[in-house]
C-alpha positions as CSV (number, residue, x, y, z in Angstrom):
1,X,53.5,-4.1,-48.8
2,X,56.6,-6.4,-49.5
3,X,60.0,-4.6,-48.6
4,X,61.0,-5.2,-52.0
5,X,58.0,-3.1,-53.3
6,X,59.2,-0.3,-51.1
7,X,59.0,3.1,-53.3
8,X,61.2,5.4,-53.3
9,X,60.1,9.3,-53.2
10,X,62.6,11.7,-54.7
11,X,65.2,9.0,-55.1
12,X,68.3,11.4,-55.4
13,X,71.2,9.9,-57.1
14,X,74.6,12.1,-56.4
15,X,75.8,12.9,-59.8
16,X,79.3,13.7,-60.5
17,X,81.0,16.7,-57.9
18,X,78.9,19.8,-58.2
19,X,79.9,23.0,-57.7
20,X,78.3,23.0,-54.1
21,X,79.5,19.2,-53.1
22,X,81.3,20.4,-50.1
23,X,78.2,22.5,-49.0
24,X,75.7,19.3,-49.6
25,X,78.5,16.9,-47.8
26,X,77.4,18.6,-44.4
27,X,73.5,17.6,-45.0
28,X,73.1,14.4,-42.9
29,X,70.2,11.6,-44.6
30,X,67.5,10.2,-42.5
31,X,65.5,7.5,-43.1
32,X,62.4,7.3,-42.1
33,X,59.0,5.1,-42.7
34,X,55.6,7.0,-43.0
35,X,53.3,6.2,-39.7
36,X,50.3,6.1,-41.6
37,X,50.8,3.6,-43.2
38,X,51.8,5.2,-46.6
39,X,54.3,2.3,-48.1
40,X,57.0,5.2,-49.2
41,X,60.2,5.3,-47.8
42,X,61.4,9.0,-47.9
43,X,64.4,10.4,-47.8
44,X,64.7,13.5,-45.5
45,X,67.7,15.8,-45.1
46,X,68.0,17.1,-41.5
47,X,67.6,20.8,-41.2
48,X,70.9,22.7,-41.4
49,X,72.6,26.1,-41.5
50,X,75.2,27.2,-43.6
51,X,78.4,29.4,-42.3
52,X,77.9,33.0,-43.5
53,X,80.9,32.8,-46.5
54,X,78.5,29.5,-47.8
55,X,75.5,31.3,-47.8
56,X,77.4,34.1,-49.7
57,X,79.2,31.7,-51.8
58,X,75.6,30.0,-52.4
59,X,74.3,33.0,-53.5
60,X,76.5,34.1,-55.6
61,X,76.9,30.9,-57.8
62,X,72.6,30.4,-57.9
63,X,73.1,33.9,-59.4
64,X,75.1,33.1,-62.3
65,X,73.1,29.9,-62.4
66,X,69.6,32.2,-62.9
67,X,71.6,34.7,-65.6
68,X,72.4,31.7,-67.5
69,X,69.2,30.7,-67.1
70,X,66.8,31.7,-70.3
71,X,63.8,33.4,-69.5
72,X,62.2,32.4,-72.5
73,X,63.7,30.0,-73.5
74,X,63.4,28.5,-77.3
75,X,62.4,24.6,-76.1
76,X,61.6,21.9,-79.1
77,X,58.4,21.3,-80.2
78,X,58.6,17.8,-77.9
79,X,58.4,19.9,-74.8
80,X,55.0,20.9,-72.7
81,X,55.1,23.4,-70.0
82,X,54.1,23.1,-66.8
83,X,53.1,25.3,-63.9
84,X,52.4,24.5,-60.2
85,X,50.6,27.1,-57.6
86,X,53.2,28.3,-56.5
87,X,55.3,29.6,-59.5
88,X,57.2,26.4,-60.2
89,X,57.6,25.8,-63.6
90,X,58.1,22.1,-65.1
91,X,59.1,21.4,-68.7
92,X,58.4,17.8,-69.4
93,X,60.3,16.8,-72.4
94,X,58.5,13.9,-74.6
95,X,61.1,11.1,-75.3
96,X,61.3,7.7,-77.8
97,X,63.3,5.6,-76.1
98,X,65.2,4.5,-79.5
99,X,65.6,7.8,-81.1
100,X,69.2,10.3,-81.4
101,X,66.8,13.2,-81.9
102,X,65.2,12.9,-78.2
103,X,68.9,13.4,-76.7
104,X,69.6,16.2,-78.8
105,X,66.2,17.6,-76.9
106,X,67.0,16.8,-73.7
107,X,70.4,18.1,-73.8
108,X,69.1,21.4,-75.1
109,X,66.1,21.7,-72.7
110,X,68.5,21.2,-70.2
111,X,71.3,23.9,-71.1
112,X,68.1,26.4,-71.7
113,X,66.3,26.3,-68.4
114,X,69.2,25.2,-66.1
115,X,66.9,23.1,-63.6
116,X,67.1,22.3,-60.3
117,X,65.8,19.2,-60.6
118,X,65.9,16.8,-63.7
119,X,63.2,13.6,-62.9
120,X,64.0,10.6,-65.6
121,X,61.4,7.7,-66.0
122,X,63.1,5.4,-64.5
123,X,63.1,3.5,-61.1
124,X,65.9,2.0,-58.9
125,X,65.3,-1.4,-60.9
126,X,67.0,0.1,-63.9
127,X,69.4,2.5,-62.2
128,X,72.0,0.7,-64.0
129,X,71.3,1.7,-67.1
130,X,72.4,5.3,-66.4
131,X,76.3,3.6,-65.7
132,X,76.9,1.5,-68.4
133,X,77.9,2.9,-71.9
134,X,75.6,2.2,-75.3
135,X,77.9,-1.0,-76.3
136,X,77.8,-2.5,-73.0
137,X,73.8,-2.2,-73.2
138,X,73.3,-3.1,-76.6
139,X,75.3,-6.3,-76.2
140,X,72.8,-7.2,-72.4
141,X,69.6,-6.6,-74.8
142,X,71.1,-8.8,-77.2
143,X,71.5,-11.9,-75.1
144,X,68.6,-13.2,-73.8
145,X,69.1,-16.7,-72.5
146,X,67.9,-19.3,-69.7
147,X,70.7,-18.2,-67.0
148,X,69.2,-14.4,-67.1
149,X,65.1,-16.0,-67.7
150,X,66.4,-18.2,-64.5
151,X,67.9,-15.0,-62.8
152,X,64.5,-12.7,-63.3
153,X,62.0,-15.5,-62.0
154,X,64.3,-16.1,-58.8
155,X,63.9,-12.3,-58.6
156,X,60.1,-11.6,-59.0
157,X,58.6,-14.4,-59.0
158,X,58.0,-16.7,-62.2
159,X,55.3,-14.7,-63.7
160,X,57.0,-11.4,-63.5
161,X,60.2,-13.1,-64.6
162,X,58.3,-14.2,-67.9
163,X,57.3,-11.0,-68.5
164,X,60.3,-8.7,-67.8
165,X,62.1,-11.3,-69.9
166,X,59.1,-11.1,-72.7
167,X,59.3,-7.6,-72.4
168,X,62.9,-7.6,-73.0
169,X,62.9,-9.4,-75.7
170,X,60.7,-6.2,-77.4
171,X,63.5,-4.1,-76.2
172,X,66.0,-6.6,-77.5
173,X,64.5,-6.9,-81.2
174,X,64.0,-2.9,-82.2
175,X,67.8,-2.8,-80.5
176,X,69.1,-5.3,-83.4
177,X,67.1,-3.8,-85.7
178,X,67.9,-0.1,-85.0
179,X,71.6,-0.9,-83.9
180,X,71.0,1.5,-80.9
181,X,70.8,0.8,-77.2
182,X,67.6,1.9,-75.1
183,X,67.8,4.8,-72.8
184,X,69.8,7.5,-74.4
185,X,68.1,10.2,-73.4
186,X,68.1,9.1,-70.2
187,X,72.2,8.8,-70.3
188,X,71.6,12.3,-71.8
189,X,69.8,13.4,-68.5
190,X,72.5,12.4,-66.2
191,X,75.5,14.2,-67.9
192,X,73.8,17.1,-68.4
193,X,72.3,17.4,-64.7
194,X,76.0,16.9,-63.4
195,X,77.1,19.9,-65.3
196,X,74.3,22.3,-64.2
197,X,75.4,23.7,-60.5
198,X,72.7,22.8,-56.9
199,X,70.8,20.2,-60.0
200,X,69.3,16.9,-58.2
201,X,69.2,14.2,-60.3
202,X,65.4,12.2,-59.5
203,X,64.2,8.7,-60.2
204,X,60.9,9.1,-60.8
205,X,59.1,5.4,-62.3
206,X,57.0,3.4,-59.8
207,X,59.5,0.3,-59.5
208,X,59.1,-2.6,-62.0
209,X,58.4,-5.4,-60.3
210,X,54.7,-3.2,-58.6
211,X,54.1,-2.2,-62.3
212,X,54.5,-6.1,-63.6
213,X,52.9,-7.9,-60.7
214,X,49.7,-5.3,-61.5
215,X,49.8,-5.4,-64.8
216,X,49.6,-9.8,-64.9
217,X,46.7,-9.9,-62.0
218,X,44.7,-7.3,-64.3
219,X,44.8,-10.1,-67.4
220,X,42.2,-13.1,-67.6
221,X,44.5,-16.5,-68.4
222,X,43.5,-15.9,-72.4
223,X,44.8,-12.6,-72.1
224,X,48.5,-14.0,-70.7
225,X,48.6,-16.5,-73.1
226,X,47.9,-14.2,-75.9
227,X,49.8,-11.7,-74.8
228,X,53.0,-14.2,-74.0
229,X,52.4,-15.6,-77.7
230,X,52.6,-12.4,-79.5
231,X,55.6,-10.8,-77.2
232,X,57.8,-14.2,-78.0
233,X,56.7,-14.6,-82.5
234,X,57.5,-10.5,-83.1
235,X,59.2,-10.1,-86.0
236,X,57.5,-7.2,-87.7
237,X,60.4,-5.0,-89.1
238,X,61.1,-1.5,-87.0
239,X,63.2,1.2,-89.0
240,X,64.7,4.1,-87.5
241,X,62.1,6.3,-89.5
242,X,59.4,4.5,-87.7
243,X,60.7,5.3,-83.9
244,X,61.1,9.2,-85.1
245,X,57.4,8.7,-86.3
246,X,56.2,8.2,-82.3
247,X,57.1,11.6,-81.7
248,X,54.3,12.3,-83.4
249,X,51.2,12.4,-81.1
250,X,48.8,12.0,-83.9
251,X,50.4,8.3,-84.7
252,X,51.4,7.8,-81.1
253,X,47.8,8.3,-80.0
254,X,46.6,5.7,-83.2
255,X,49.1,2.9,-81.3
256,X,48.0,3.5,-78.4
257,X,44.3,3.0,-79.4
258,X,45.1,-0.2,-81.0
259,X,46.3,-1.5,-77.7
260,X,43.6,-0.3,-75.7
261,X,41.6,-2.1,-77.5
262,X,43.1,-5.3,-77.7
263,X,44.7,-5.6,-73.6
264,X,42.8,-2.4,-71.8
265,X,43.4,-3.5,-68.9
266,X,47.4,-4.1,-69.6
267,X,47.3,-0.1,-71.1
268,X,45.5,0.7,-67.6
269,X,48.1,-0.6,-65.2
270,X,51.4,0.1,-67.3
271,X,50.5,3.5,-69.1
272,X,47.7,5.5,-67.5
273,X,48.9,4.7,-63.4
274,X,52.4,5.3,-64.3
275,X,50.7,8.4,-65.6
276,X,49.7,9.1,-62.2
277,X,52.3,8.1,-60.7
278,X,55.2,10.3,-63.1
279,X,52.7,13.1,-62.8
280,X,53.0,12.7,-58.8
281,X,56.9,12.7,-58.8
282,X,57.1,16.0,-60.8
283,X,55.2,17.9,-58.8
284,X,56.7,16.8,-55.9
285,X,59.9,17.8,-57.6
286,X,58.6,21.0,-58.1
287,X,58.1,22.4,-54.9
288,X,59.5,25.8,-53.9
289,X,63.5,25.6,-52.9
290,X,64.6,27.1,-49.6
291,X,67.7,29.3,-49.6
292,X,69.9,28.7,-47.0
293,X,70.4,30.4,-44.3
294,X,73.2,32.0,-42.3
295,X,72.1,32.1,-38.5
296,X,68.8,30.7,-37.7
297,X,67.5,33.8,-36.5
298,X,67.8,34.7,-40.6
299,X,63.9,34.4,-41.8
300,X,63.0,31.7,-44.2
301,X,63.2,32.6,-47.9
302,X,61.8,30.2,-50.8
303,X,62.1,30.1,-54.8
304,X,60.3,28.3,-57.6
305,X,61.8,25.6,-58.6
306,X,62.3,24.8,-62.4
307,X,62.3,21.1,-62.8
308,X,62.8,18.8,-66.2
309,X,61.2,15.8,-66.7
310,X,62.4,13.3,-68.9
311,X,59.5,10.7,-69.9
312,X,58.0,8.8,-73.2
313,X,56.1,10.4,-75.3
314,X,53.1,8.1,-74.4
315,X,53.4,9.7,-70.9
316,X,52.7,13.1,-71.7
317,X,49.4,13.2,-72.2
318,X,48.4,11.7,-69.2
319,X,50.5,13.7,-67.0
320,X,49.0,16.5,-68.5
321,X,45.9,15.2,-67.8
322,X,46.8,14.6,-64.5
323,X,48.6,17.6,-63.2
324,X,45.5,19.8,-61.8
325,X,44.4,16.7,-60.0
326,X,44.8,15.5,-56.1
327,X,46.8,12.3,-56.2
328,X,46.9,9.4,-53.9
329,X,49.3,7.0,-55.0
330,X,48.5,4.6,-52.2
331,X,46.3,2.4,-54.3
332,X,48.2,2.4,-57.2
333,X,51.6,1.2,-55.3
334,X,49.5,-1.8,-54.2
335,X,50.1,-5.7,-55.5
336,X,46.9,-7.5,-55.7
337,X,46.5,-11.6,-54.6
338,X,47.2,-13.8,-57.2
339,X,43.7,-15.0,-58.8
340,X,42.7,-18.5,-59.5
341,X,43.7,-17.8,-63.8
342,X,47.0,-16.7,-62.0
343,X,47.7,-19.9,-60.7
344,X,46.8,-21.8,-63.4
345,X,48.8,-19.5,-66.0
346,X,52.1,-20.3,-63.6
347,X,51.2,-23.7,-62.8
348,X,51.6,-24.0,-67.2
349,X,54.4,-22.0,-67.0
350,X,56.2,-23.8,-64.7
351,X,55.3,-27.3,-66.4
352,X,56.3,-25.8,-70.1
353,X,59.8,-24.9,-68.5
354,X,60.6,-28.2,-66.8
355,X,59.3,-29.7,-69.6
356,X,61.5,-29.0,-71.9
357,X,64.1,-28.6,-69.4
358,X,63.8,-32.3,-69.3
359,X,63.2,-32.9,-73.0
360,X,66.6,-30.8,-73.4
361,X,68.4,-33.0,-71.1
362,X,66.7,-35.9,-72.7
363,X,68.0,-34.9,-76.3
364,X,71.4,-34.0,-74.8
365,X,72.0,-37.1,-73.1
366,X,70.9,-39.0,-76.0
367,X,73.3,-37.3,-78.3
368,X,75.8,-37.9,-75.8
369,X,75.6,-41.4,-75.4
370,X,75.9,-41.7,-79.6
371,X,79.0,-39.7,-79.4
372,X,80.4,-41.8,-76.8
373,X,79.3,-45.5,-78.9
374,X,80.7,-44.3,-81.9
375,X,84.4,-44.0,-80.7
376,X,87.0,-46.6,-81.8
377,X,87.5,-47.5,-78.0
378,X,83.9,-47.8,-77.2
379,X,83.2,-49.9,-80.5
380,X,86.0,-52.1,-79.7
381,X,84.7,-52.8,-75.9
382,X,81.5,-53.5,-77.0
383,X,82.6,-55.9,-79.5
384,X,84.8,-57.9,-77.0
385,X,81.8,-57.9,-74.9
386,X,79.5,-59.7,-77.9
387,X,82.5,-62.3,-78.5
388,X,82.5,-62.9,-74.1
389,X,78.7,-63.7,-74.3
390,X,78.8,-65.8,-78.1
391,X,81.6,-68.3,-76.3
392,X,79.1,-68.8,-72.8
């Protein structure tokens, strides 16, 4: 598998100084890649002890933590519980990605349970949204021109830099039609993480450019053309009402079958495997914590974990679906070769850009040169250059 294809398993982004940041500054990282050829890079912390006053000073604050903590707590009706073997509990909180209502549900399933871990669905390709603010990101989905179409084909390739920028362009219209920046609840996520005391904050999306490369070598060349056609002419109108509406699982479930039945395959490799592969992360997530320990003759003590996940609606189902089941992401994490439709679909592609690349330069230079034969200056040279050749 390409290096830039590398996964990430329980991606841990530090988020602002905890209470224990002192405690978690003495944990060294090491890198290692799987010898069995699994293509996930994981991050390991080396085994460590903690002095005596840490331990007690650990203790004491994951005590306050579990107090605050609400043992039944009152979650809305967007969140589905979750339970592992071994006593973990997950709340998975169903988000739409344009909607004020799913922060005011993540921030409140957040403050109730008091996680350890919070998992978002996103992956280390869109990390940045997470740092910039709603007007910064509102004006990026905004503008959407060659330089960044350019930028995303150099990056993945030209037929994953169509679609990211086609699928942006989605993103782009319900932005200017809502007024509101994607992501929120993810924003929402972060704060709240950093304010709840040993939380780890968890990227936990298979990265963008697998999804996209999987998602275009599943399509027949109709199927891209189509697809790339109705992606660039939207213009049906989106209303703030009809985001709230896909919290809704009855309508939710109606989209979805519409799109099955149109691009099955596209549902396939950008729904149900990121399914599998959300449903992985969580439990991963969610196993059992260990105290630490104050000598390492002190036996080893574990905890359930209480983990949040913060996905799309769409998701939910799936990972539900999912979560009894023995998971193998190997084949999912996979990029297929290019077919022969492939080729010819980019091949087009290519064509239609420099195509009108060159028509564009065409029309420019054309203008350009009227611009310059209408000035006083040019017109006089020119007509001192029809008296030269009237006299020979």
């Amino acid at each position: 598998l390409p290096s830039e294809f590398v996964s990430y398993r329980l991606l841990q982004i530090q988020c602002p100084p905890l209470m224990y940041q002192k405690m978690a500054q003495r944990k060294h990282q090491v890198y290692r890649r799987v010898s069995d050829g699994n293509p996930l890079r994981v991050i390991e912390y080396a085994e460590t002890t903690f002095s005596s006053a840490d331990a007690d000073a650990f203790k004491i604050l994951l005590e306050m933590k579990m107090k605050k903590r609400q043992k039944k707590p009152t979650l809305p009706s967007t969140v589905t519980e979750l339970d592992t073997e071994d006593g973990s509990k997950v709340y998975v909180v169903g988000t739409a990605h344009f909607s004020d209502s799913s922060k005011k549900d993540v921030v409140k399933t957040i403050q109730e349970v008091q996680p350890d871990v919070v998992v978002v669905e996103l992956c280390q390709y869109r990390v940045s949204m997470l740092k910039m603010d709603e007007k910064t990101l509102l004006k990026e989905a905004k503008e959407i021109n060659l330089e960044k179409l350019q930028q995303a084909i150099k990056q993945n390739g030209v037929m994953s830099g169509l679609m990211q920028m086609l699928l942006l362009k989605v993103s782009a219209h319900i932005t200017e039609q809502l007024g509101m920046a994607p992501g929120g609840e993810f924003r929402e996520a972060f704060k709240e993480a950093s304010k709840v005391p040993f939380c780890k904050f968890h990227l936990g999306d298979r990265p963008i450019p697998v999804t996209f490369k999987r998602a275009i070598a599943a399509l027949s060349f109709w199927q891209k053309v189509k697809l790339a056609w109705g992606l660039c002419f939207l213009s049906d109108p989106i209303s703030k009402d009809d985001v709230e509406k896909c919290k809704q699982k009855d309508l939710l479930e109606q989209m979805m079958a519409e799109m099955i039945g149109e691009f099955p395959d596209l549902h396939r490799t950008i729904v149900s495997e990121r399914d599998i592969y959300l449903t992985y992360m969580l439990k991963q997530a969610a196993k059992q914590i260990e105290l630490p320990r104050a000598s390492e003759t002190e036996p080893r003590k574990y905890i359930p974990a209480v983990v949040v996940g913060v996905v799309g609606m769409g998701h939910v189902p799936g990972i539900e679906k999912n979560w009894n089941s023995d998971l193998n992401i190997q084949e999912i994490m996979s990029v297929p070769p290019p077919s022969a439709s492939s080729k010819i679909f980019k091949f087009v592609i290519k064509a239609t850009v420099f195509g009108l690349m060159g028509y564009g330069c065409y029309r420019i230079g054309q203008r350009t040169l009227q611009v310059i034969l209408s000035m006083p200056a040019a017109q006089s040279y020119l007509q001192k250059l029809t008296e030269i050749r009237s006299q020979h």
